[in-house]
C-alpha positions in Angstrom: 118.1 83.5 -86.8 115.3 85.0 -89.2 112.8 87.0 -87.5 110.1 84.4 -88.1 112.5 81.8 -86.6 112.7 83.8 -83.9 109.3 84.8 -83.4 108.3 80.6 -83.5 110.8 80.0 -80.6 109.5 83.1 -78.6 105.9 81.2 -79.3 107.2 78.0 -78.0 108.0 79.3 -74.9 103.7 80.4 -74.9 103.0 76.9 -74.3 102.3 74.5 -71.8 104.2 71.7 -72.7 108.1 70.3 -74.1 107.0 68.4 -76.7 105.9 69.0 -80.1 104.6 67.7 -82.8 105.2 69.1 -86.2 101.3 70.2 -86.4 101.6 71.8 -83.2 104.3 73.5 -84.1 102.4 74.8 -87.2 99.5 76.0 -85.1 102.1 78.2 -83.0 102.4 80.3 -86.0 100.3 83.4 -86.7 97.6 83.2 -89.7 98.0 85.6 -92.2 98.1 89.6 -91.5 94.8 91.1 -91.9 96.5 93.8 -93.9 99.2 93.4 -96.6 102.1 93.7 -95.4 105.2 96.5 -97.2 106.8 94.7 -100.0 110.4 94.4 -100.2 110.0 93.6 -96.0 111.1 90.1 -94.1 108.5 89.8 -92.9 106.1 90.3 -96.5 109.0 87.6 -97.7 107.8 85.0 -94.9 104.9 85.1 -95.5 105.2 84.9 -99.4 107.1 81.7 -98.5 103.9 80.6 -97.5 102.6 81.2 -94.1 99.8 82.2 -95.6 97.1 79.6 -94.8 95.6 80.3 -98.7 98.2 78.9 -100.0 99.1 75.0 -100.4 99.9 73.0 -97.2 102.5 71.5 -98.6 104.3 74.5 -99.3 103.1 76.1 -96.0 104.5 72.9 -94.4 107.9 73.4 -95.9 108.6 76.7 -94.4 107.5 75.1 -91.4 110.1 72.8 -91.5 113.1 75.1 -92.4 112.1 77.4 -89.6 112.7 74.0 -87.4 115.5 73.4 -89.0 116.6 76.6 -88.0 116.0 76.0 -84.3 117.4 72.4 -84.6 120.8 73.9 -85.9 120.8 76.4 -83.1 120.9 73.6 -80.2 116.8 75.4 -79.3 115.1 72.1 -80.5 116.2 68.7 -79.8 115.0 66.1 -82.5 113.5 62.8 -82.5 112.7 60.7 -85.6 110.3 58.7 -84.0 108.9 58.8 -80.7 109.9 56.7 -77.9 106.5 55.6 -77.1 104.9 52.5 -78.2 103.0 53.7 -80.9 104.4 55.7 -84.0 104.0 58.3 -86.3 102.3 55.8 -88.7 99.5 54.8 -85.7 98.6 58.6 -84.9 96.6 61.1 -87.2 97.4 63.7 -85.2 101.5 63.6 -85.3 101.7 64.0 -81.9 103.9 59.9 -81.5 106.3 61.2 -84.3 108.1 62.9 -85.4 108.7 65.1 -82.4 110.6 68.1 -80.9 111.6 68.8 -77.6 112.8 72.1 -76.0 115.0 71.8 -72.7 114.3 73.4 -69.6 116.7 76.6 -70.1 115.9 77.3 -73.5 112.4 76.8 -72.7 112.7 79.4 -70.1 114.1 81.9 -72.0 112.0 81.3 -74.9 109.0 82.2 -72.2 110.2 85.3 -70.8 111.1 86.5 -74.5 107.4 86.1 -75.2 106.5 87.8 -72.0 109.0 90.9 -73.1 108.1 91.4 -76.6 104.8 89.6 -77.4 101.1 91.1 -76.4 99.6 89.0 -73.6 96.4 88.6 -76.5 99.0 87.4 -79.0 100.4 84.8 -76.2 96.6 83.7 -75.3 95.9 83.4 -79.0 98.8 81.0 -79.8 97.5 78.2 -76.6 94.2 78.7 -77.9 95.0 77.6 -81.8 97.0 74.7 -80.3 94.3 73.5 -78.9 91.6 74.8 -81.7 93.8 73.4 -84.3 95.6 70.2 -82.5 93.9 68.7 -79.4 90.4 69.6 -79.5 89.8 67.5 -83.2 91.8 64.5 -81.7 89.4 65.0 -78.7 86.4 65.2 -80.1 87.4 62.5 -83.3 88.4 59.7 -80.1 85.1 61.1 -78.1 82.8 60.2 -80.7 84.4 57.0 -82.1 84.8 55.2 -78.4 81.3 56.3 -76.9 79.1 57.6 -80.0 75.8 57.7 -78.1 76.6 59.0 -74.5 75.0 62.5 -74.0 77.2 65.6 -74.3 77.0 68.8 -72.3 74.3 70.9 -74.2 76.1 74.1 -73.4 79.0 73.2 -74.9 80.0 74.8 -78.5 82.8 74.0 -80.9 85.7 76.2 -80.6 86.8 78.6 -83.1 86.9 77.9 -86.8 89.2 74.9 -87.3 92.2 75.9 -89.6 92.4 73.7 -93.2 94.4 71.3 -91.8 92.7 68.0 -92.8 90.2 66.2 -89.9 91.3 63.6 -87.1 90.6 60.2 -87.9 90.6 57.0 -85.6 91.3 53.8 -87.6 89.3 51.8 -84.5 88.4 52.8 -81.2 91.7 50.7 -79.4 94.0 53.7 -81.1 91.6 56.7 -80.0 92.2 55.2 -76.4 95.7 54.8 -77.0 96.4 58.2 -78.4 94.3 59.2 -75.0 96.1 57.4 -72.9 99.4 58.8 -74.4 98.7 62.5 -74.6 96.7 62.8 -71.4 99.9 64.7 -69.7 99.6 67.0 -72.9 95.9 67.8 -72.5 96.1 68.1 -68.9 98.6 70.8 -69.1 96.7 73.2 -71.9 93.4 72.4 -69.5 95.6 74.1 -66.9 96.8 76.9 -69.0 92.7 77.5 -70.5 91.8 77.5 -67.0 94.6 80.6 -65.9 93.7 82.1 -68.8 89.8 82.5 -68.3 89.1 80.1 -71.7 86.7 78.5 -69.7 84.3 77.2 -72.0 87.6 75.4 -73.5 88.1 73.9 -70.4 84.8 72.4 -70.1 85.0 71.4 -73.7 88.2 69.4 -73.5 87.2 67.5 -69.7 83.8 66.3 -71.5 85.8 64.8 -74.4 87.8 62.8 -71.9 84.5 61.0 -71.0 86.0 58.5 -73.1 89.4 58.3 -71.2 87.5 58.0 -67.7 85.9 55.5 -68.8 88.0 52.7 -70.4 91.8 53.8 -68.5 90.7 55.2 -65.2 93.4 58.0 -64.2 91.6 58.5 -61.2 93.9 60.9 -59.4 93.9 63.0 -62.6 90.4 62.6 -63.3 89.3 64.0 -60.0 91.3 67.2 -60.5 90.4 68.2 -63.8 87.0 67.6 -63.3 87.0 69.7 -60.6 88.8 72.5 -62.8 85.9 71.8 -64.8 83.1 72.3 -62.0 84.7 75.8 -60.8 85.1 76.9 -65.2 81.2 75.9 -64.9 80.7 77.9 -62.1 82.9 81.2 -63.2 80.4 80.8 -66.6 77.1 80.3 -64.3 76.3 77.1 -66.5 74.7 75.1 -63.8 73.6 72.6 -66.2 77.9 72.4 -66.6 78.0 72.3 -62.8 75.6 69.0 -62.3 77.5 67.3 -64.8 80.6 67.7 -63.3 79.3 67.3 -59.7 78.2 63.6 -60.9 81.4 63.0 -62.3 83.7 63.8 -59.4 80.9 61.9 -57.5 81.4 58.9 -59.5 85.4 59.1 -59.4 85.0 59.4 -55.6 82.9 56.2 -55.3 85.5 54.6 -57.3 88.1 55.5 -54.6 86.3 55.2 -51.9 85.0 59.1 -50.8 82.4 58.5 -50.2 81.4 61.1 -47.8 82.9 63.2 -50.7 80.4 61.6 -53.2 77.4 61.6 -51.3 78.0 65.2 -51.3 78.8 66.1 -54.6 75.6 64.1 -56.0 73.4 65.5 -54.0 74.6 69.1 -55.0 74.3 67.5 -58.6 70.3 66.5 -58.2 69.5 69.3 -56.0 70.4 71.6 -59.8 69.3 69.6 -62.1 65.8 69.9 -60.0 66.3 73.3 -60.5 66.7 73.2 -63.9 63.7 70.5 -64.2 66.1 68.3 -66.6 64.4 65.0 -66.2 67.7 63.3 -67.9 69.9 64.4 -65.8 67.6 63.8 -62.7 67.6 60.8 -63.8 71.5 60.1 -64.4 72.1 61.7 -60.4 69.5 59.5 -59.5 71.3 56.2 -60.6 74.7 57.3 -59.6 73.1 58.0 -56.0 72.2 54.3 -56.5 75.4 53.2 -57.0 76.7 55.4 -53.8 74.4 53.4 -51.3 75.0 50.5 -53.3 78.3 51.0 -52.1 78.2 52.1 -48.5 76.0 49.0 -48.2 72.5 50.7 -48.5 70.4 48.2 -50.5 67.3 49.0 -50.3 67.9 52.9 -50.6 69.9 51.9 -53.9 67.3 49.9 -55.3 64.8 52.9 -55.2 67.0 55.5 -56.7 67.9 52.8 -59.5 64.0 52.1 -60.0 63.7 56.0 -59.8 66.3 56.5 -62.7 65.3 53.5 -64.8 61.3 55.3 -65.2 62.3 58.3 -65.7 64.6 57.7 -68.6 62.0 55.2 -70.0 59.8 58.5 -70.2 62.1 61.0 -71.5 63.2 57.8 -74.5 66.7 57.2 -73.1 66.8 53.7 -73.6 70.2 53.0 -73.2 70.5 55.1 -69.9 67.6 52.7 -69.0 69.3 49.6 -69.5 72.5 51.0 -67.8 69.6 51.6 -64.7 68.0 48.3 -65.0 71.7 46.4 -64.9 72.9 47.9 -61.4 69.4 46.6 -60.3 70.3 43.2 -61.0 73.8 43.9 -59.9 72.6 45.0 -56.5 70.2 41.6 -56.7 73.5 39.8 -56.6 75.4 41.9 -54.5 72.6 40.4 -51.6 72.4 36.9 -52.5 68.9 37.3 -54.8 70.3 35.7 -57.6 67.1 34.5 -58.8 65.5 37.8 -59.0 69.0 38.8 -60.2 69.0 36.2 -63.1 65.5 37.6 -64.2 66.7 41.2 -64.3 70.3 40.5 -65.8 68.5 38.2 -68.8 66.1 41.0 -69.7 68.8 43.7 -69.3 70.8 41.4 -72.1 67.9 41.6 -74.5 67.0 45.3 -73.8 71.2 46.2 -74.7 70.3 43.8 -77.8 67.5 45.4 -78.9 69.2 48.7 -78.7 69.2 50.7 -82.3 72.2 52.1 -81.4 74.2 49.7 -80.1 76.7 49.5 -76.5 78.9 46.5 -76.8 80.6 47.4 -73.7 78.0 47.6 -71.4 76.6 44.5 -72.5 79.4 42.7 -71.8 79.8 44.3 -68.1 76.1 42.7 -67.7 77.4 39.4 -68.4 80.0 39.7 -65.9 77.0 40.2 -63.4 75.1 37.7 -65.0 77.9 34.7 -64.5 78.7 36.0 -60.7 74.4 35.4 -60.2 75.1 32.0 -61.8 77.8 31.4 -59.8 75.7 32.3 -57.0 73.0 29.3 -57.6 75.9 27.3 -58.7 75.8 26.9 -62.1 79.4 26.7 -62.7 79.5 26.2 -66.5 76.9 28.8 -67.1 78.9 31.4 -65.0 82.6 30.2 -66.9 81.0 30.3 -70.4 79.4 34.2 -69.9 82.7 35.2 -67.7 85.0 34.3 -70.8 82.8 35.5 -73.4 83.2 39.2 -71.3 86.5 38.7 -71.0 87.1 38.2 -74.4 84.8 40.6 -75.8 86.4 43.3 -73.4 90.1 42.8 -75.3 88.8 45.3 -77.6 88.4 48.0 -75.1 91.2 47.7 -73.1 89.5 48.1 -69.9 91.1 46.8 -67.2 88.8 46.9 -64.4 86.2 45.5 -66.2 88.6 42.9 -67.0 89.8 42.3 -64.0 85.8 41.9 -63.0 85.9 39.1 -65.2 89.3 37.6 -64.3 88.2 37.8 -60.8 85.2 35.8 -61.6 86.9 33.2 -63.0 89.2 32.8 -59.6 85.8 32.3 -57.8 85.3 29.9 -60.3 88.1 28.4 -59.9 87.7 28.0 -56.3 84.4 27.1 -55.8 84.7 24.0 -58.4 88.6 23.4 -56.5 90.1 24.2 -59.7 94.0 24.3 -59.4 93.9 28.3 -61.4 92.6 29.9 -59.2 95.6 31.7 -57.7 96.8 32.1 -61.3 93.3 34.3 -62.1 94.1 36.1 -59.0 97.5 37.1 -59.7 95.9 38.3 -63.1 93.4 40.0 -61.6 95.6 42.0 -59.1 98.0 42.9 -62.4 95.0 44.2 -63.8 93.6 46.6 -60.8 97.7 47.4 -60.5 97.6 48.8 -64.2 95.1 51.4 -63.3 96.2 51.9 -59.5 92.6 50.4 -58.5 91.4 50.7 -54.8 90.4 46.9 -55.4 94.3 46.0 -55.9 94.0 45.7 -52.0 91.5 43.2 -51.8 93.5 40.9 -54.0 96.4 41.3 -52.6 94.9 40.2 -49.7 93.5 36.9 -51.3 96.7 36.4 -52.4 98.2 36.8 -49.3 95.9 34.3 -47.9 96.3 31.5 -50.6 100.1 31.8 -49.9 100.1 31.4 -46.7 97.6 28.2 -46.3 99.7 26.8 -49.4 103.0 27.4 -46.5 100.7 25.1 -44.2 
């Protein structure tokens, strides 16, 4: 093997993961020397064969490519054409669906303690960090921005080291940024892990805010929980306690959503009691309204209705008018949620026009707002009202692929179905439950109880 093949299967063993795309593999190797190297030398020749970042990609790229070859002939790489995955090469900017290389567990080992043996602990920190500089962090921060353009980013958090030339991420539409999510999360996980051993902990806090996106739409609580909490002790080995509030609401939220809520309680309160101290009326406001949705949860109305109120004036006076609405519409939820579905049908109607008004606007939370409004229709009765805004959500929710939400809907339309004696309405369950099961919901349980139910008085 050449001494730059070499040196590139030595860096493979650096990293994290198995599998590679070709622009990972191109970020493994090192940028040009500082110095000119002796001519007549290998390793002067390498680079004249265009290492060299100054000179064209596409003759950079084909080095690249022969030094894979060379790994591919020597049984170190396994090839695949085309990924096994859904989507391909064609449906990802960042090559990471295809082509792709895999390294096996034993050369993979050996590959790793040859780096340990002959390669600087800086130089074996430097090659995770322009993986993630060069490979993840763009596709992050491209899907970020496309899927949830106006949520509110960690201030403390700066753009990693200069990008190299290798052309931006694009999205075509926010469905593949979540899919290209939703396939690499594994990937991202495990270089959050390695940024984490290695003390990069501004990168970890970097990457777990970009996954806002992720959380949001696809769930992965179990993973969610843990690398927001890799994110709370990063903030805390930085002293960012603005980082620390953030990420205390988070895994607050996460543990509402499985039902921790001892856990929650907890971690919100720690969240509000810093982002007093910091007098950050913003974030006051957003521990404030996920308080609300705690005792919403555990059943304590009117304590959630005052942190909601609470939230909704404060961001009125720091301008966050979004954040507002998102206040104003777990009011009217909670209206619902104890039978008030007149008040809740005032609330919910002006919540639609505020998201409406909006300059910027948040299709997706408008549409959760319908699913409230229907189930307060439903509530007085008004069974065409409640169908009609339950399958415009439904259908309007296709687009973000978010299966609880959808599932909200779906499970609407069973107690649609059953309150008007409508013959679907174990059909919309059995939908319903598929959905929760998709994203290993807590409320899978409760439908599968329905279901249980309606089987058994259909035996009788």
């Amino acid at each position: 093997m050449t001494p730059l093949g070499q040196a590139l299967f030595r860096l493979i063993g650096t990293q994290p993961t198995s599998r590679f795309s070709f622009r990972m593999l191109t970020a493994l190797l090192p940028p040009a020397p500082e110095h000119p190297l002796a001519a007549g030398t290998k390793e002067a020749a390498d680079y004249q064969l265009d290492l060299d970042p100054a000179n064209s990609l596409s003759r950079r790229d084909s080095r690249v490519r022969q030094l894979i070859d060379e790994l591919t002939r020597a049984d170190l790489l396994v090839d695949y054409p085309l990924d096994t995955a859904s989507e391909s090469a064609a449906g990802d900017p960042t090559g990471m669906a295809g082509p792709v290389w895999t390294i096996e567990a034993v050369p993979h080992q050996v590959a790793r303690e040859l780096a340990d043996t002959l390669d600087l602990p800086e130089v074996r920190a430097a090659v995770v960090v322009r993986v993630v500089d060069q490979v993840l962090w763009p596709a992050l921060r491209a899907a970020d921005t496309l899927v949830t353009p106006y949520r509110r980013r960690m201030p403390s958090l700066a753009r990693p080291g200069a990008l190299a030339a290798i052309g931006e991420v694009a999205f075509t539409d926010r469905a593949q940024a979540l899919t290209w999510l939703d396939l690499h999360i594994d990937t991202i996980a495990a270089y959050v892990r390695a940024l984490y051993t290695m003390g990069e902990y501004q990168r970890v806090l970097l990457l777990v805010d970009a996954l806002w996106p992720l959380w949001l739409h696809r769930k992965h609580y179990t993973m969610r929980l843990e690398l927001d909490a890799l994110a709370l002790r990063a903030a805390g080995e930085l002293h960012d306690e603005a980082a620390q509030a953030e990420m205390l609401k988070r895994i607050g939220l996460v543990q509402i959503s499985m039902g921790g809520y001892e856990e929650a309680h907890e971690a919100l309160r720690a969240a509000l009691a810093l982002r007093l101290t910091l007098r950050d009326q913003w974030g006051q406001a957003d521990c404030r309204n996920a308080l609300g949705l705690y005792h919403r949860a555990v059943g304590n109305s009117d304590f959630a209705a005052t942190q909601f109120r609470l939230a909704a004036n404060t961001y009125r006076v720091v301008g966050a008018l979004r954040e507002q609405c998102l206040a104003n519409h777990n009011l009217g939820a909670l209206y619902v949620d104890t039978g008030q579905y007149n008040l809740a049908l005032v609330q919910l109607q002006r919540t639609v026009e505020e998201f409406a008004a909006l300059a910027e606007p948040d299709e997706y939370n408008a549409l959760r707002v319908r699913i409230d409004l229907a189930r307060a229709h439903l509530g007085l009765r008004h069974y065409r009202e409640a169908r009609d805004l339950a399958v415009e959500a439904l259908g309007g929710l296709a687009a973000f692929a978010n299966a609880v939400e959808s599932a909200r809907a779906v499970e609407l339309l069973a107690d649609i179905a059953r309150a008007t004696e409508d013959s679907s309405y174990r059909q919309r369950l059995a939908e319903a439950l598929s959905l929760y099961e998709s994203v290993n919901s807590p409320h899978a349980n409760r439908i599968r109880d329905l279901l249980a139910d309606v089987t058994a008085q259909d035996k009788h």
